[in-house]
N, C-alpha and C positions, 0 to 999 in steps of 0.2 A: 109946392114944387114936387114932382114925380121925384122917387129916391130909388137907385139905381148902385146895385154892388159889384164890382170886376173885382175879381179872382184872379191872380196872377196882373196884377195890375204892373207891377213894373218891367216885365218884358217886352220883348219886342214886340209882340201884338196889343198886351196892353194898355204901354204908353200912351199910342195915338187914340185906343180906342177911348180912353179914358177922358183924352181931350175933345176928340169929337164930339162925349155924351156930353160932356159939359157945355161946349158951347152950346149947343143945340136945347140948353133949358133944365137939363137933367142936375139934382145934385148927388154927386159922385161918393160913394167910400170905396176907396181904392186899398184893395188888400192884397198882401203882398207876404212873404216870409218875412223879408227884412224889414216890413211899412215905411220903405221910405217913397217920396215923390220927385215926378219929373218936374226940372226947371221949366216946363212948358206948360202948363196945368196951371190953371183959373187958383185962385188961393181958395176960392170955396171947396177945389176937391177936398176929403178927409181921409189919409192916408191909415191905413192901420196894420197893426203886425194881424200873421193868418197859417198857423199851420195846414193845409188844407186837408191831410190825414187823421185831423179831429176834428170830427163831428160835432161835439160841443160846443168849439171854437168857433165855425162855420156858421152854427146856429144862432151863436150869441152876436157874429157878424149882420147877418139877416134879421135878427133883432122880432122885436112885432111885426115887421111884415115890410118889402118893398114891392115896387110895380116891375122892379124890373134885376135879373140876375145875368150878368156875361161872365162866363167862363172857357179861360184862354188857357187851359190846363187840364182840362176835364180830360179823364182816360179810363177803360174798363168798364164794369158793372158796377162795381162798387163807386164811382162816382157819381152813376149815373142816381142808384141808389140814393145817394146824399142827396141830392137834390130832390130828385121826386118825394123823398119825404118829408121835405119842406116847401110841397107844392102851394100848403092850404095859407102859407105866407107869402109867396113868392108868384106876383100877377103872369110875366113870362120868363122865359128865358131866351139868351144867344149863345150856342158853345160852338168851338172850334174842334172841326174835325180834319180831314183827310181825302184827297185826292188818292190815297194810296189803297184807301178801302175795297176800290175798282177791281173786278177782276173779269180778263176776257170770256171767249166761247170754251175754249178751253180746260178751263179751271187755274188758271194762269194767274197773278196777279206780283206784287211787287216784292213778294216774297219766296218768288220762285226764280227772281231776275237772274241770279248768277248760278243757275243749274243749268247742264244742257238743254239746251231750247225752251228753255223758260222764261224767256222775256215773254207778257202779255204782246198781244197783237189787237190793240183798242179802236174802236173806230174813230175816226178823225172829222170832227168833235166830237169828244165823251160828253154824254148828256147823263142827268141824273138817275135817269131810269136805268141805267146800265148796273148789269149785276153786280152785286158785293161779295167780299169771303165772306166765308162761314166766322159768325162771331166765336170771340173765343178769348184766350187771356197768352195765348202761345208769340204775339209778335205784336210790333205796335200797330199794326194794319188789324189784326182780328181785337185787338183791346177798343181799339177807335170803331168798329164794327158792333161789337159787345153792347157800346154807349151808345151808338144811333140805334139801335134796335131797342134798346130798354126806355129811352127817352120818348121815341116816339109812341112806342105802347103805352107813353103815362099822359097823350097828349090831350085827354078829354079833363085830366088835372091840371098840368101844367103845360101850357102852349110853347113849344120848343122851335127855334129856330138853328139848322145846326147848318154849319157852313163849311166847307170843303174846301179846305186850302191846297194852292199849290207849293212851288218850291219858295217856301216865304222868302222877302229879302226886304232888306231897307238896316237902318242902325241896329243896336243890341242884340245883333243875332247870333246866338252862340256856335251855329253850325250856315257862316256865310260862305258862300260858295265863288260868290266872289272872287273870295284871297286868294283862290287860283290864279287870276289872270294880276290884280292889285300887287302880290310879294313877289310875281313873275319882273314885275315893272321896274318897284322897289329896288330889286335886287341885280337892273340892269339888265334881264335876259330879254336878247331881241330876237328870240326865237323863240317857236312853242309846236307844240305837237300834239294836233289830237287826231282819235279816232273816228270810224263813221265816216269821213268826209269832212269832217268840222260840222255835217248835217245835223247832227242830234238836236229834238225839240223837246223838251221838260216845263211844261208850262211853268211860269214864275206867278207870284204873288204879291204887289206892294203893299206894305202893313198900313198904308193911310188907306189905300181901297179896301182891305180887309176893315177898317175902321169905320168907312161910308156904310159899308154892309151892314156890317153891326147897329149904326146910328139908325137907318131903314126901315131895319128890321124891329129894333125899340117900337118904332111908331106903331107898326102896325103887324101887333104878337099874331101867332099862328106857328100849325106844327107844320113845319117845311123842312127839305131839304135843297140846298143850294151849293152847285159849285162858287167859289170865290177864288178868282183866276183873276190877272192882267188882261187888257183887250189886246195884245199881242203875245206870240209865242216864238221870238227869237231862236235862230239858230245858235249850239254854242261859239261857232266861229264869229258871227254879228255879235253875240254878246264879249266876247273877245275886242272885237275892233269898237265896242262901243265903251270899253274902260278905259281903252286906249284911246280914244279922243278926250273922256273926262281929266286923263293924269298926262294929257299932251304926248305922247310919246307914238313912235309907229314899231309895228313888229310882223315880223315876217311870220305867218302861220305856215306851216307843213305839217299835210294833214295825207290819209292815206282811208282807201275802202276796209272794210271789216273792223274787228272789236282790237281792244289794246291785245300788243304781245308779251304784256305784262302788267303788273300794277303799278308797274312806275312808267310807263310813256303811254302818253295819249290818254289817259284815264281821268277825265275833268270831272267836276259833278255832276254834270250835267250830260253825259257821254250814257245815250241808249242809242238801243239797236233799231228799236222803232220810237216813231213820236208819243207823245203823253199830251195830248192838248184837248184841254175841254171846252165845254160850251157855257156860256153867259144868258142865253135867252131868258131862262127863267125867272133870274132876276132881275133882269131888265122887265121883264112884266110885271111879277110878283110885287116889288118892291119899286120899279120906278127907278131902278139904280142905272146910275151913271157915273162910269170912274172918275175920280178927282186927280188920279195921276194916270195919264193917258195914253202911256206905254211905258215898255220898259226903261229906257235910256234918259227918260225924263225922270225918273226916282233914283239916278244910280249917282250923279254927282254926293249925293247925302250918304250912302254908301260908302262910296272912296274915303271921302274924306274921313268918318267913323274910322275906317281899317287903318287905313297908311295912321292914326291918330293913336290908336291901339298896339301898332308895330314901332311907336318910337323910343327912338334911343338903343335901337337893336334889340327889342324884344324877342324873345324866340316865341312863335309863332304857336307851338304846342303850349307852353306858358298860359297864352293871348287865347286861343280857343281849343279849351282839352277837350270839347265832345265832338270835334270836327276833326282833329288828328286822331280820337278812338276809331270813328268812321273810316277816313281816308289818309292811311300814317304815312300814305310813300308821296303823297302831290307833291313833293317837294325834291325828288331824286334826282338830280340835276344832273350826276353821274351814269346815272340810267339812259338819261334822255343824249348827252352828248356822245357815250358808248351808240346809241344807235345810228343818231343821227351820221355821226363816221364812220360805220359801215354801212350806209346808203348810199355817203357820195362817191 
């Protein structure tokens, strides 16, 4: 039996991919900080503790040698590093990268989004050959930059498959974007406000197709780059109305042209000024890939219910996800949004 190690095995990208490798024949050590496993994993996976900032550790992971290494956590040079010099054990690899790597004609990219006129201007669908930043260790876009560049130059060693996620989503995710529209619901508000138009498109990611990709990619190693995106790119307002068919309930959207006129109204996670939607071709040829979940709203019941699951008993919301309220602390300004909303009408 092929033996197969995920790194960051129990998060959100982990979980599934963990279950896919298994079914699919593979046997699993799933390493983790904590080594513990998902209720959903075959009893043959083999859970283990992994600090992934020892090298030692890592290597004692990887042992004599597997066919196959997935890493859902990989960041920088220096991880990329670890790895390559455990090429002469390790048959391939799958890591997860970034849609955010992207940057326009301009020099533009995701890390100039909130300067004047620094939203990229992408083309509509970004295909993989579209330029990248400059690597570097300055943001997570140039770290994630840093790793596809040092991985693929180790590719006549270790055959690297690195896959470009969008806005991930599905359960465990520490930064769901979701709970924007889900604690709106919760919390009774039959109104919402975004900017754009409600138009903004962010391409999304389900962690089970991120999962199929990975299984794919197993079979058949090579150094590629690949977006890993949904076969749909919702606007935020449809993605709006399509929580609110999961958790029953209807809400009036008022939404308005241009950018928020602040960081508490209209400001969703999903609110750009132009779209982010890439292209799937390539793995659909490369790999033969074909999503397992077939749009967005088809993955998002499993969603819901995680959050509203995680919010009860009156959680507070920051508590429930601190890297999502570091990111976005005001989603939630209710006083913000009703101050404007009355001086509209």
């Amino acid at each position: 039996m092929k033996r197969a190690v995920v790194i960051g095995a129990t998060g959100q990208i982990g979980r599934p991919a963990v279950a896919a490798l298994a079914r699919d024949g593979w046997q699993v050590t799933a390493a983790s900080r904590g080594g513990g496993r998902d209720t959903g994993w075959p009893d043959g996976v083999r859970p283990v503790r992994l600090d992934r900032e020892d090298d030692t550790a890592l290597a004692a992971v990887v042992g004599d040698g597997c066919e196959l290494v997935v890493d859902v956590v990989a960041h920088g040079a220096r991880h990329a590093r670890q790895l390559t010099d455990l090429s002469g054990r390790i048959g391939s690899a799958v890591v997860i990268s970034t849609v955010s790597v992207y940057e326009d004609g301009k020099g533009r990219g995701f890390d100039t989004m909130d300067r004047p006129d620094g939203f990229p201007e992408y083309p509509v669908p970004i295909r993989e050959d579209q330029p990248t930043v400059a690597p570097g260790d300055t943001s997570y876009s140039t770290g994630k930059a840093a790793l596809e560049r040092d991985l693929l130059a180790a590719g006549d060693r270790l055959p690297v498959t690195l896959l470009r996620a969008g806005a991930v989503h599905g359960p465990y995710s520490p930064l769901p974007r979701e709970l924007y529209f889900v604690k709106r619901n919760l919390d009774g508000r039959r109104r919402r406000v975004l900017a754009f138009g409600g138009e903004s498109r962010f391409h999304g990611t389900q962690v089970r197709n991120i999962a199929e990709l990975v299984r794919l990619a197993a079979a058949r190693p090579g150094s590629r780059v690949l977006n890993a995106v949904d076969p749909d790119a919702p606007t935020v307002a449809a993605i709006g109305a399509a929580v609110d068919a999961v958790m029953g309930v209807r809400t009036e959207t008022v939404s308005f042209d241009g950018p928020p006129p602040g960081p508490a109204v209209g400001k969703s996670p999903w609110s750009a000024e132009r779209p982010v939607v890439c292209d799937m071709s390539a793995a659909e040829r490369e790999l033969g890939y074909r999503p397992v979940v077939s749009s967005y709203a088809e993955g998002l019941p499993e969603t819901v219910e995680w959050l509203a699951g995680r919010l009860a008993g009156g959680r507070d919301w920051r508590e429930a996800f601190p890297l999502l309220a570091g990111v976005y602390p005001d989603l939630f300004d209710y006083a913000a949004e009703d101050a404007w909303l009355a001086a509209r009408a």
